[in-house]
ROLOBA-862264 format. One record per atom (N, C-alpha, C, O): x, z, y; residue in three letters. Coordinates in pm, whole numbers, padded with zeros to 5 digits, always signed. Layout:
<nodes>
XZYALA/...
</nodes>
This chain:
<nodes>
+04047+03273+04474UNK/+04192+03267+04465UNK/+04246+03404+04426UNK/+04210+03514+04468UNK/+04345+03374+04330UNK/+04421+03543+04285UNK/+04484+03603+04392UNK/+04571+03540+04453UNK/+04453+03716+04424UNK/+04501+03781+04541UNK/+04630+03900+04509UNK/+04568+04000+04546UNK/+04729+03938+04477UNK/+04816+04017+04453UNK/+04801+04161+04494UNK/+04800+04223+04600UNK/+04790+04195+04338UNK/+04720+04353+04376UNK/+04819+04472+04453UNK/+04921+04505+04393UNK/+04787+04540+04592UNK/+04878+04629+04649UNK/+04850+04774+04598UNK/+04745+04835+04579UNK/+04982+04807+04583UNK/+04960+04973+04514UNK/+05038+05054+04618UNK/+05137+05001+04668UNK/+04998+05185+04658UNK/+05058+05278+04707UNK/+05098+05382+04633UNK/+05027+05441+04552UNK/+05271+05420+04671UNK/+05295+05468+04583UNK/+05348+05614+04638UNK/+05457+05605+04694UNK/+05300+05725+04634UNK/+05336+05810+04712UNK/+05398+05925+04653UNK/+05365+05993+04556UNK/+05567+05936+04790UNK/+05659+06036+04703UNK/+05646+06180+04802UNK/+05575+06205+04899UNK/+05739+06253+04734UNK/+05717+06422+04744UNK/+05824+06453+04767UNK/+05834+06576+04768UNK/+05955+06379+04798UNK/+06085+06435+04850UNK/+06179+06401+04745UNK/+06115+06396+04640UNK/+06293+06378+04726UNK/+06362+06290+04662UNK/+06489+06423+04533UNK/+06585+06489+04574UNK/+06459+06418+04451UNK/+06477+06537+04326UNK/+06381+06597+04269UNK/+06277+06632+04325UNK/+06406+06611+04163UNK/+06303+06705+04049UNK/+06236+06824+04111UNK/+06122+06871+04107UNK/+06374+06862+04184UNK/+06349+07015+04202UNK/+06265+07063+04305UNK/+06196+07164+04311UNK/+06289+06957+04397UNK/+06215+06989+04574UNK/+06152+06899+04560UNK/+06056+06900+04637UNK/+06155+06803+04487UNK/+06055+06685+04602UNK/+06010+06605+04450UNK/+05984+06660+04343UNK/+06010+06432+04487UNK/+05973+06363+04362UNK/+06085+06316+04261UNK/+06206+06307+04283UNK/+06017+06289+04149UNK/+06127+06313+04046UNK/+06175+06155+04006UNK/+06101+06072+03952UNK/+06291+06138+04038UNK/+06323+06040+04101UNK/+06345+05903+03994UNK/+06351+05789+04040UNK/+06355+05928+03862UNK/+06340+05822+03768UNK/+06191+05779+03706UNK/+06150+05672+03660UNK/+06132+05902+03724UNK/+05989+05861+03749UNK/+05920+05750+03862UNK/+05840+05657+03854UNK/+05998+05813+03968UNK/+05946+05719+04116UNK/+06008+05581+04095UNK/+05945+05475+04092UNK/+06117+05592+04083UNK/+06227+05445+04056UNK/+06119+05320+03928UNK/+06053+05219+03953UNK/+06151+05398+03782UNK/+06039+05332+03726UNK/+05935+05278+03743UNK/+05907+05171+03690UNK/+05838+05360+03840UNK/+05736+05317+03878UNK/+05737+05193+03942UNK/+05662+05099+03912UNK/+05826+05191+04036UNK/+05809+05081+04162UNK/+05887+04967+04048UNK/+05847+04850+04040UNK/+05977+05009+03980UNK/+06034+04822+03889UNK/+05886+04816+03790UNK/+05879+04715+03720UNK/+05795+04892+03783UNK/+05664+04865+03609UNK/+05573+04792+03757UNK/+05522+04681+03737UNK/+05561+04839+03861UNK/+05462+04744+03942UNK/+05544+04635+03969UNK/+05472+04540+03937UNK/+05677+04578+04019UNK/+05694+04473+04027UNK/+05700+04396+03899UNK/+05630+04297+03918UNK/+05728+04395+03832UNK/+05751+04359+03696UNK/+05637+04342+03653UNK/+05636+04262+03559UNK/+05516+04391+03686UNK/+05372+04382+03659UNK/+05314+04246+03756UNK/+05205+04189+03749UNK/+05419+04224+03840UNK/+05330+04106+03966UNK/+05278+04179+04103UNK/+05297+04135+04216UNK/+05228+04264+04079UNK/+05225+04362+04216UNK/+05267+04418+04292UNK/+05325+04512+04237UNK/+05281+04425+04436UNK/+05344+04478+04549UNK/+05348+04602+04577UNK/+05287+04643+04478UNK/+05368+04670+04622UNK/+05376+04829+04634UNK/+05428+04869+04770UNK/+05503+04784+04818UNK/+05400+05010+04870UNK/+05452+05047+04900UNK/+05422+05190+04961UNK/+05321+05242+05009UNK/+05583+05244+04936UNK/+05561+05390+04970UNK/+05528+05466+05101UNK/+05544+05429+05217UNK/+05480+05572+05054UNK/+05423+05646+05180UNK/+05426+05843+05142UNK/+05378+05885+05037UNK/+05484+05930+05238UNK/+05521+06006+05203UNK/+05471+06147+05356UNK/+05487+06139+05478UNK/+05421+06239+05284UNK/+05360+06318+05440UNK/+05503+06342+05518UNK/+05617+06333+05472UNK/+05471+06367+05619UNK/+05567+06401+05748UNK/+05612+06539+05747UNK/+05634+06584+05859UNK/+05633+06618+05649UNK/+05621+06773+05660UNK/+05769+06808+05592UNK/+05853+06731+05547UNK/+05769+06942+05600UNK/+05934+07001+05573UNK/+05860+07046+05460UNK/+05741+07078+05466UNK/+05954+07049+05322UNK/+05977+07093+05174UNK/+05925+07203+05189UNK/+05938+07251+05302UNK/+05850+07283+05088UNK/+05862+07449+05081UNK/+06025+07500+05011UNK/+06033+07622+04995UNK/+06103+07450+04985UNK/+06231+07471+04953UNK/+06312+07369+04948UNK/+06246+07265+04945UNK/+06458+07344+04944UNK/+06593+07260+04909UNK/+06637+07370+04786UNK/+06627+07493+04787UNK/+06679+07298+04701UNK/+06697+07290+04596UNK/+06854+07244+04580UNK/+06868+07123+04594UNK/+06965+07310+04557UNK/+07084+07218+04526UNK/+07082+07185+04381UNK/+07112+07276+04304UNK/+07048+07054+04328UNK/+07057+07001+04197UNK/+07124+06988+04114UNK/+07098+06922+04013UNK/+07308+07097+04153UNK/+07380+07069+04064UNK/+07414+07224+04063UNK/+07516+07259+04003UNK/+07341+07313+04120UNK/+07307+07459+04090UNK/+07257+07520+04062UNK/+07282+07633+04021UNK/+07116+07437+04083UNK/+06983+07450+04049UNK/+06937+07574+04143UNK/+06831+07627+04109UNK/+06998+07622+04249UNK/+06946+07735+04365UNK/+06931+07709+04464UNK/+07008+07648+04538UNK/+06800+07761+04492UNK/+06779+07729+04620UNK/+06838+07767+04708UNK/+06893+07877+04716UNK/+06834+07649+04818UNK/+06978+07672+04903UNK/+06898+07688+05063UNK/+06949+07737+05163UNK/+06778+07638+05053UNK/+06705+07660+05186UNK/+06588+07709+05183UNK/+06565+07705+05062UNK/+06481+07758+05239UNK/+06368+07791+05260UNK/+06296+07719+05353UNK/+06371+07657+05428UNK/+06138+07700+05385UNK/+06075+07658+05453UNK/+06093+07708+05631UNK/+06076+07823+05669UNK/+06116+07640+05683UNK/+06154+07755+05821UNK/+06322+07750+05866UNK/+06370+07782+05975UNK/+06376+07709+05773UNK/+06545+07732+05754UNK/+06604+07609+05842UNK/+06530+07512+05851UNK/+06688+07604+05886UNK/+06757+07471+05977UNK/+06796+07336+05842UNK/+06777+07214+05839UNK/+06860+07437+05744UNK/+06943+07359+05624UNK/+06803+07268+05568UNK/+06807+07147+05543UNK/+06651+07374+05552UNK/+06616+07295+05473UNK/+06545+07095+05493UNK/+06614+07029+05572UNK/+06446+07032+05439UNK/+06486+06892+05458UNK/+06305+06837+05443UNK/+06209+06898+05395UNK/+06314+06692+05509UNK/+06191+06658+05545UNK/+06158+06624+05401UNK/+06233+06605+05306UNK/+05967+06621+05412UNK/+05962+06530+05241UNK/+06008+06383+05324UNK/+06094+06311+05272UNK/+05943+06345+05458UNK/+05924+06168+05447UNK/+06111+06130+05482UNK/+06154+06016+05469UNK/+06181+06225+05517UNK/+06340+06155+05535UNK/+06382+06133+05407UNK/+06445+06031+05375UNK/+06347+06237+05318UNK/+06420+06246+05164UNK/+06352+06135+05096UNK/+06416+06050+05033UNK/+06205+06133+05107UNK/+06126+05992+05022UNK/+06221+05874+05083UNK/+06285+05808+05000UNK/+06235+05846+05202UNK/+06298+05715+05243UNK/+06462+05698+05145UNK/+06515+05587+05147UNK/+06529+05808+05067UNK/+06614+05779+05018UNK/+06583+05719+04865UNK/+06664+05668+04788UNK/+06456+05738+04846UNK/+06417+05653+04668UNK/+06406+05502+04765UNK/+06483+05407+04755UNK/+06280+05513+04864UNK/+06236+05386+04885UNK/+06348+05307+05018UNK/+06308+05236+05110UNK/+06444+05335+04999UNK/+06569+05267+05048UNK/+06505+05217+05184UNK/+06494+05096+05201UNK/+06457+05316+05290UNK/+06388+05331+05381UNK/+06297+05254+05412UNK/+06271+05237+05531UNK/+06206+05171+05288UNK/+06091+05084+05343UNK/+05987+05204+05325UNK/+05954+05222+05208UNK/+05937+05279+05408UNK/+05845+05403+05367UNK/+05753+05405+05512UNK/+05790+05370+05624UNK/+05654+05446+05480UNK/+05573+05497+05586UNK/+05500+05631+05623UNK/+05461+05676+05515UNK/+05475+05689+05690UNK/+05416+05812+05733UNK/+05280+05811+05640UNK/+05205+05714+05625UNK/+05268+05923+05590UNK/+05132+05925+05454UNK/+05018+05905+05554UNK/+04911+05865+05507UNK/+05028+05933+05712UNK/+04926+05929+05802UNK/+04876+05793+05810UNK/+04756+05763+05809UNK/+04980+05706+05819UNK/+04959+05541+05785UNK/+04889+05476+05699UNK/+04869+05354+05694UNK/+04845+05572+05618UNK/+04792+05483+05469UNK/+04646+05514+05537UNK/+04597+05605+05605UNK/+04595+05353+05466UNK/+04428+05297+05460UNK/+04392+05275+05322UNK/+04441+05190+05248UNK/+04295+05363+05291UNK/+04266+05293+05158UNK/+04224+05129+05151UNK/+04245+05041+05067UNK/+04152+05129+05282UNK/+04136+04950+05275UNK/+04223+04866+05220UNK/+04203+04771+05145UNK/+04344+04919+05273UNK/+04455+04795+05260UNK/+04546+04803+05097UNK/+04658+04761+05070UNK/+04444+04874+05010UNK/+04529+04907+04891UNK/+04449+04856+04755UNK/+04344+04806+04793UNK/+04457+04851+04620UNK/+04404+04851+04551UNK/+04433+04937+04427UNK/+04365+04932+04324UNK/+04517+04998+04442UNK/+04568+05156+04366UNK/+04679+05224+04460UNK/+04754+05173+04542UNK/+04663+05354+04420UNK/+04753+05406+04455UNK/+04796+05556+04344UNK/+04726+05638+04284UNK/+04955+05534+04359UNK/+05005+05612+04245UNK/+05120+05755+04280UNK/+05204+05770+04369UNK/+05090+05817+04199UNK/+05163+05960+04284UNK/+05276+06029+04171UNK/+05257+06132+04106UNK/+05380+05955+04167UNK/+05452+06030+04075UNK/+05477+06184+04044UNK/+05413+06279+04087UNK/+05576+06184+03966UNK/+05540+06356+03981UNK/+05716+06440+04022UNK/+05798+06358+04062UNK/+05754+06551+04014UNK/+05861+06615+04009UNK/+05760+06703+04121UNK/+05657+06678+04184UNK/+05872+06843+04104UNK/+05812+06976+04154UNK/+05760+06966+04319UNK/+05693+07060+04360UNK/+05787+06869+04399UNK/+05785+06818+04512UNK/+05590+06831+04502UNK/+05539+06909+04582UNK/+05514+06771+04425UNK/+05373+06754+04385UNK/+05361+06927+04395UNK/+05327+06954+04510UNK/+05375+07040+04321UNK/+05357+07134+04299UNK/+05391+07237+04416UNK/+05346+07351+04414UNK/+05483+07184+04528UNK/+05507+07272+04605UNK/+05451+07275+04772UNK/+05398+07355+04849UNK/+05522+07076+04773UNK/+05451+07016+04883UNK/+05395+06958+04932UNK/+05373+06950+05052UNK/+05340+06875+04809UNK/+05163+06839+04805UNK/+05106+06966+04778UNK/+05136+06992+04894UNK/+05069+07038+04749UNK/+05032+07162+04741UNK/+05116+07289+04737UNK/+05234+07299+04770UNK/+05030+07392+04689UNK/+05135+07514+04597UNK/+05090+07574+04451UNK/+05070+07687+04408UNK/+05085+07445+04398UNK/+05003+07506+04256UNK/+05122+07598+04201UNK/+05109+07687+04116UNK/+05208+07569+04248UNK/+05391+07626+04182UNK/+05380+07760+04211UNK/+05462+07827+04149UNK/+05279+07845+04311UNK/+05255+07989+04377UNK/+05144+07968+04322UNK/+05181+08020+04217UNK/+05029+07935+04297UNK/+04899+07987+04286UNK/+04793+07912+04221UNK/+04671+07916+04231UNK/+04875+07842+04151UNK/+04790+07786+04031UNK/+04630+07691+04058UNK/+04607+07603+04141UNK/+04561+07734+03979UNK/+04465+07620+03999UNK/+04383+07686+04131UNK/+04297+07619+04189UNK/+04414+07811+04170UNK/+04381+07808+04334UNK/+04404+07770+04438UNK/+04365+07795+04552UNK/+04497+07682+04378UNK/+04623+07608+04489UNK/+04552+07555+04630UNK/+04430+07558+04637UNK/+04623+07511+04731UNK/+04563+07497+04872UNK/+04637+07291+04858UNK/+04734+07275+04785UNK/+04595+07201+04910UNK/+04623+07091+04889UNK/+04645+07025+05030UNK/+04539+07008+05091UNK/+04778+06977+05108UNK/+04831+06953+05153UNK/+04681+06826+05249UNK/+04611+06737+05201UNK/+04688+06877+05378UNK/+04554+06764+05407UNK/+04543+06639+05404UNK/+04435+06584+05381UNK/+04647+06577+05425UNK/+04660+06442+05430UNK/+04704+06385+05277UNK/+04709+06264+05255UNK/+04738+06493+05164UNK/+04762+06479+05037UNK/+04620+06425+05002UNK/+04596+06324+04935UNK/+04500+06539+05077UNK/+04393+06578+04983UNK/+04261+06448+05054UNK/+04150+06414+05014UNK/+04349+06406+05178UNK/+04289+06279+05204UNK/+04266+06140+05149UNK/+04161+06080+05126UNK/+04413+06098+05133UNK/+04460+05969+05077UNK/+04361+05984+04959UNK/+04283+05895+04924UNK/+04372+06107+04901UNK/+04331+06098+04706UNK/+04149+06076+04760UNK/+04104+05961+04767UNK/+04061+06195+04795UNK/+03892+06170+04846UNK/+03873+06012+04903UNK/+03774+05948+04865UNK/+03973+05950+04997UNK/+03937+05822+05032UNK/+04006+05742+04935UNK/+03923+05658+04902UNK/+04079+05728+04890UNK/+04103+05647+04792UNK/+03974+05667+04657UNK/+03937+05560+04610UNK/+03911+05793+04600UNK/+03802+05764+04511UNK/+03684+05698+04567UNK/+03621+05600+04526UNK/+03666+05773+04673UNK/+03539+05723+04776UNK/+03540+05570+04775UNK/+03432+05519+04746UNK/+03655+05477+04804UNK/+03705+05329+04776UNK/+03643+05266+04700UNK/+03574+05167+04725UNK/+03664+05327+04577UNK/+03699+05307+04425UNK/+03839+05267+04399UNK/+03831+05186+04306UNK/+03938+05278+04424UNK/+04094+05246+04434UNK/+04095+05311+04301UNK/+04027+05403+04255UNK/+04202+05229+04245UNK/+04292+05331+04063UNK/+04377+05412+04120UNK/+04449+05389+04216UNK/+04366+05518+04054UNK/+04457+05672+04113UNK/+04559+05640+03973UNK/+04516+05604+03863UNK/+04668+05658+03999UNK/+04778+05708+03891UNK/+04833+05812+03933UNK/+04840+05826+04055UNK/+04892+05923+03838UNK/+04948+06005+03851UNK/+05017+06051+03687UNK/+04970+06028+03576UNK/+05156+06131+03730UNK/+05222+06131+03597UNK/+05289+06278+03645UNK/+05303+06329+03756UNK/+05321+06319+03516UNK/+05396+06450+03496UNK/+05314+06562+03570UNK/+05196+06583+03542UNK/+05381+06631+03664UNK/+05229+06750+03711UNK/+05171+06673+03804UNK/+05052+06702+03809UNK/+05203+06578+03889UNK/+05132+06578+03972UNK/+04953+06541+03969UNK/+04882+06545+04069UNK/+04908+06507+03838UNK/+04779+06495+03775UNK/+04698+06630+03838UNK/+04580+06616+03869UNK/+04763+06755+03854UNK/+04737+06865+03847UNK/+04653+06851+03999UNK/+04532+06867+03992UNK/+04707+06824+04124UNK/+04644+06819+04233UNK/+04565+06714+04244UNK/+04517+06710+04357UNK/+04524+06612+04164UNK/+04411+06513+04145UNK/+04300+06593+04057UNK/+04182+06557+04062UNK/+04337+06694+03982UNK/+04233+06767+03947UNK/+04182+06841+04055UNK/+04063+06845+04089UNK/+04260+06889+04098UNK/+04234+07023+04234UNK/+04141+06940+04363UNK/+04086+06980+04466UNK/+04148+06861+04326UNK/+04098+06731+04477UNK/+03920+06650+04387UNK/+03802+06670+04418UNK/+03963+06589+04311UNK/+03871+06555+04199UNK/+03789+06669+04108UNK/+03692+06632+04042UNK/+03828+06795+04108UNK/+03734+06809+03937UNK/+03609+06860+03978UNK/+03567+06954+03911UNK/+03532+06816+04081UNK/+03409+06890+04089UNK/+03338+06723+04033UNK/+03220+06701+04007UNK/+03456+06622+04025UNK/+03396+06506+03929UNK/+03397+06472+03820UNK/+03366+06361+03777UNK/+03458+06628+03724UNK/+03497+06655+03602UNK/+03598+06485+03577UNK/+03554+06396+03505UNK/+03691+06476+03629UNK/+03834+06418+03669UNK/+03896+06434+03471UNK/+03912+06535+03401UNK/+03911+06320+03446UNK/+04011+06349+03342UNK/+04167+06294+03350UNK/+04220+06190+03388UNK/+04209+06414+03296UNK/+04386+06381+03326UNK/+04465+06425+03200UNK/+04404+06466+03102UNK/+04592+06416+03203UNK/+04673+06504+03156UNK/+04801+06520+03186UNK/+04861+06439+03257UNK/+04865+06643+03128UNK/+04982+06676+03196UNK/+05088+06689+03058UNK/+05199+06741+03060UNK/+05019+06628+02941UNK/+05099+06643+02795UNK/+05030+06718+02704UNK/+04922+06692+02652UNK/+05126+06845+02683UNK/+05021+06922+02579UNK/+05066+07101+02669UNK/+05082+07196+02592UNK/+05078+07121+02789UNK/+05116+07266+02793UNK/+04991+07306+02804UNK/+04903+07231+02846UNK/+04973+07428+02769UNK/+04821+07479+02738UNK/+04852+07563+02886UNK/+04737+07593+02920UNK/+04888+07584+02928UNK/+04867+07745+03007UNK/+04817+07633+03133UNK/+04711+07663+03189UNK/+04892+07499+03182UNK/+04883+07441+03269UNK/+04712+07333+03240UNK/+04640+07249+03294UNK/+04724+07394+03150UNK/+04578+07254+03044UNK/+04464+07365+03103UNK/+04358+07323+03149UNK/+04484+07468+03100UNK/+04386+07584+03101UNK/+04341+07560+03226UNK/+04223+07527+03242UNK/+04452+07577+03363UNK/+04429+07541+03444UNK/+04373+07475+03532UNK/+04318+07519+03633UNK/+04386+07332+03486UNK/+04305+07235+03523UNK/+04190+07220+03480UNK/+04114+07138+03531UNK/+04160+07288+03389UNK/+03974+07301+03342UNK/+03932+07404+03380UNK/+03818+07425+03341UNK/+03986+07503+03459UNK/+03976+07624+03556UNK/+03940+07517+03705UNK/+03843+07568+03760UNK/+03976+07420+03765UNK/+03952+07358+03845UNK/+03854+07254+03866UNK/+03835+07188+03968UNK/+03769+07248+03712UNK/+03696+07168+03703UNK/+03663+07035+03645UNK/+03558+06976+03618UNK/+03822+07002+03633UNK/+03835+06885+03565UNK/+03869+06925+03433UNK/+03875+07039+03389UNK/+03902+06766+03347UNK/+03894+06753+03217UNK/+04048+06731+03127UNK/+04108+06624+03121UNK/+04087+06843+03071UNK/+04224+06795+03038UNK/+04221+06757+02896UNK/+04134+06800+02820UNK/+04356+06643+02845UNK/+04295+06573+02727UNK/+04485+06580+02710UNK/+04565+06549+02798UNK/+04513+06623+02591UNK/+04677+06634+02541UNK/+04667+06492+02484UNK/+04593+06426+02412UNK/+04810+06477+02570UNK/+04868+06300+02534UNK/+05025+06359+02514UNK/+05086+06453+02566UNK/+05060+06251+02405UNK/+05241+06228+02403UNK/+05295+06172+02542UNK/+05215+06124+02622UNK/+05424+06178+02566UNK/+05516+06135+02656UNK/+05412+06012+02708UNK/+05333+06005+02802UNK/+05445+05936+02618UNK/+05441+05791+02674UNK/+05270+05745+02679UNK/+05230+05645+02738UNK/+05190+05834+02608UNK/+05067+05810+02603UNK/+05026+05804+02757UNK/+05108+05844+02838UNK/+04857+05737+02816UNK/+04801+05764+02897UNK/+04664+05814+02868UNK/+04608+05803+02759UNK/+04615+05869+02971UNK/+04416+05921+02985UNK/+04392+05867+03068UNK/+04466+05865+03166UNK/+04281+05801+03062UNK/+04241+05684+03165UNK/+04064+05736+03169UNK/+04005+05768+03066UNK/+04024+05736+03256UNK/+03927+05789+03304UNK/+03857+05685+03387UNK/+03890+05675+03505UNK/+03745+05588+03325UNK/+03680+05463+03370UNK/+03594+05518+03440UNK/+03588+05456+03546UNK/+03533+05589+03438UNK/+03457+05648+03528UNK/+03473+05681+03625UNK/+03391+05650+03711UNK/+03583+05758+03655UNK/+03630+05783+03796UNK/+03783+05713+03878UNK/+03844+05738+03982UNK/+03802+05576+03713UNK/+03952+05514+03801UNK/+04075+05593+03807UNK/+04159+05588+03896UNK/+04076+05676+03686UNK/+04179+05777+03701UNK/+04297+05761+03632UNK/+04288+05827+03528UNK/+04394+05711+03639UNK/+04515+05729+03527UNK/+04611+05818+03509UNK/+04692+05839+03599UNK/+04619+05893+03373UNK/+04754+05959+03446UNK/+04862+05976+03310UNK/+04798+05994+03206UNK/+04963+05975+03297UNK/+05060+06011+03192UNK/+05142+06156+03186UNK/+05118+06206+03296UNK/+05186+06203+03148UNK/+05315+06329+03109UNK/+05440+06300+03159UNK/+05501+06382+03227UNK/+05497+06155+03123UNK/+05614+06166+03131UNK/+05705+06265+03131UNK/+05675+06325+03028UNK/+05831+06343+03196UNK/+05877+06468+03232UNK/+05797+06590+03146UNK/+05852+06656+03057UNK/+05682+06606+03181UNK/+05644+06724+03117UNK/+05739+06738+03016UNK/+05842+06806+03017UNK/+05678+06643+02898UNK/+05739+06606+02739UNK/+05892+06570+02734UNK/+05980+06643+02778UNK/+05911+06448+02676UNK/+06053+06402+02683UNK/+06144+06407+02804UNK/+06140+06436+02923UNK/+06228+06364+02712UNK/+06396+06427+02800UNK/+06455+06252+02857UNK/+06525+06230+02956UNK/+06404+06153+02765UNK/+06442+06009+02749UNK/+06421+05946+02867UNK/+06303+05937+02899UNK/+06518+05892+02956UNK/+06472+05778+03045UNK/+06420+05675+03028UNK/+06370+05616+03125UNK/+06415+05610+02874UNK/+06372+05487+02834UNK/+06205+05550+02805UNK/+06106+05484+02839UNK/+06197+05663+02749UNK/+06057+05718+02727UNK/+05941+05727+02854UNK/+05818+05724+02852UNK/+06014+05736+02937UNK/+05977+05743+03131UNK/+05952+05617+03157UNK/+05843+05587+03207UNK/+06030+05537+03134UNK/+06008+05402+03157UNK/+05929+05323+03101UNK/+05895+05217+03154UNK/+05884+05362+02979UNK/+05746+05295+02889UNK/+05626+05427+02924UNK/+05519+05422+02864UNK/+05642+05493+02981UNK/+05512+05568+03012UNK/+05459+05488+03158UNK/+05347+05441+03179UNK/+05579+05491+03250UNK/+05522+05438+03392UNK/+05476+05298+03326UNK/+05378+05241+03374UNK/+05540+05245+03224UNK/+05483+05054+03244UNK/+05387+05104+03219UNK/+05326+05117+03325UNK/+05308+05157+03107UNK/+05156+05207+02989UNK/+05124+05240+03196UNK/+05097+05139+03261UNK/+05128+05339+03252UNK/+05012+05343+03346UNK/+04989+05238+03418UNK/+04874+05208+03449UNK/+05094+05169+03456UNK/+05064+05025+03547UNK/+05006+04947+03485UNK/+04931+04879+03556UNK/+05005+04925+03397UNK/+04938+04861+03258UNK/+04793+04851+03270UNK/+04721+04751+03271UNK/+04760+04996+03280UNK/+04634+05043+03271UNK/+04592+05042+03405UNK/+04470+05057+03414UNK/+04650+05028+03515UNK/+04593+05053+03624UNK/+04529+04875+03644UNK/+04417+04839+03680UNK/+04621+04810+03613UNK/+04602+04653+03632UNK/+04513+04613+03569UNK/+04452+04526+03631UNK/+04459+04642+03439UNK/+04353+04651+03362UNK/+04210+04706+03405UNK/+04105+04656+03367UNK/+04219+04801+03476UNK/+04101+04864+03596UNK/+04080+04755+03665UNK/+03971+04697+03665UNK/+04195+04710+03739UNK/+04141+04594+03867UNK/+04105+04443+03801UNK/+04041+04351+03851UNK/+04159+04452+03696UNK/+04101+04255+03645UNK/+04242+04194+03684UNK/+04244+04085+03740UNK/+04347+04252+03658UNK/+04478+04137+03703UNK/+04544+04122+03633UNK/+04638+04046+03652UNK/
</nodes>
């Protein structure tokens, strides 16, 4: 019997700037329903390394600060509070799981945003991703957040991409993994290790361009599982 494939979809705090980037995340969750598949989010329990005011673009809080803001309160404002503690997630109970991107990936899933492909990876970030390959689960990831699936993955020479920036391309083959320049909407799909990932953001400026990149990965992720 066809069983309805579940995806986890995990956010980084709700804006470009601090957390996940939020037409990316939005897209995502309408390309999995719209695909037939269920989804749901899950987001770590931890405070931002910064707040970000988005219509100043300055940071308005620091880590430590009263002002500044949770990732899992801010994720519950994409996923209109159906969200769970990232501690909650089983890879058992999943059959992909997908990690959008905005600077939220770069700061508080990790700090590749301070220290590059030496970056330190958030534990329960660097969990979900090892038990989810260990699984065999489809990994998606788009815009940077590909970058900490290298940092977690590339001692499995991991192929990803993050578009075409070289300095950030350099990087990730500094970490081990395999970077491969795609357009906006293109994906790198990596059968070997179940890996998907797109640019989106990196590249274009287009919301409609975002929105045919997330379908192309769900696409491809559904294509991994046979659905």
């Amino acid at each position: 019997m066809y069983q309805t494939p579940k995806i986890a979809v995990i956010l980084s705090g709700c804006g470009v700037f601090d957390g996940s980037e939020i037409h990316e995340a939005v897209c995502t969750l309408l390309a999995i329903d719209k695909a037939g598949a269920e989804y749901q989010c899950f987001a770590p329990n931890t405070w931002q390394a910064k707040t970000v005011d988005h219509f100043t673009g300055q940071t308005s809080a620091l880590a430590g600060d009263d002002e500044n803001r949770n990732v899992l309160a801010e994720s519950a404002r994409i996923a209109r509070g159906n969200i769970k503690p990232l501690s909650e997630f089983k890879a058992a109970d999943f059959d992909a799981v997908i990690f959008p991107g905005g600077f939220g990936a770069a700061m508080n899933w990790s700090d590749f945003a301070a220290k590059g492909p030496a970056c330190d990876v958030n534990e329960e970030i660097r969990r979900v991703i090892e038990e989810s390959h260990a699984k065999g689960l489809v990994i998606g990831a788009m815009c940077i957040a590909p970058v900490v699936i290298a940092r977690v993955l590339g001692r499995h020479k991991v192929k990803v991409t993050i578009g075409t920036d070289k300095d950030i391309a350099r990087g990730i083959d500094k970490m081990g993994a395999v970077h491969e320049a795609k357009n906006s909407t293109e994906v790198c799909v990596d059968t070997d290790n179940r890996v998907v990932t797109t640019p989106c953001y990196m590249l274009d400026k287009s919301i409609k361009d975002i929105c045919r990149s997330t379908e192309n990965l769900v696409e491809e992720i559904m294509e991994l599982l046979g659905a």
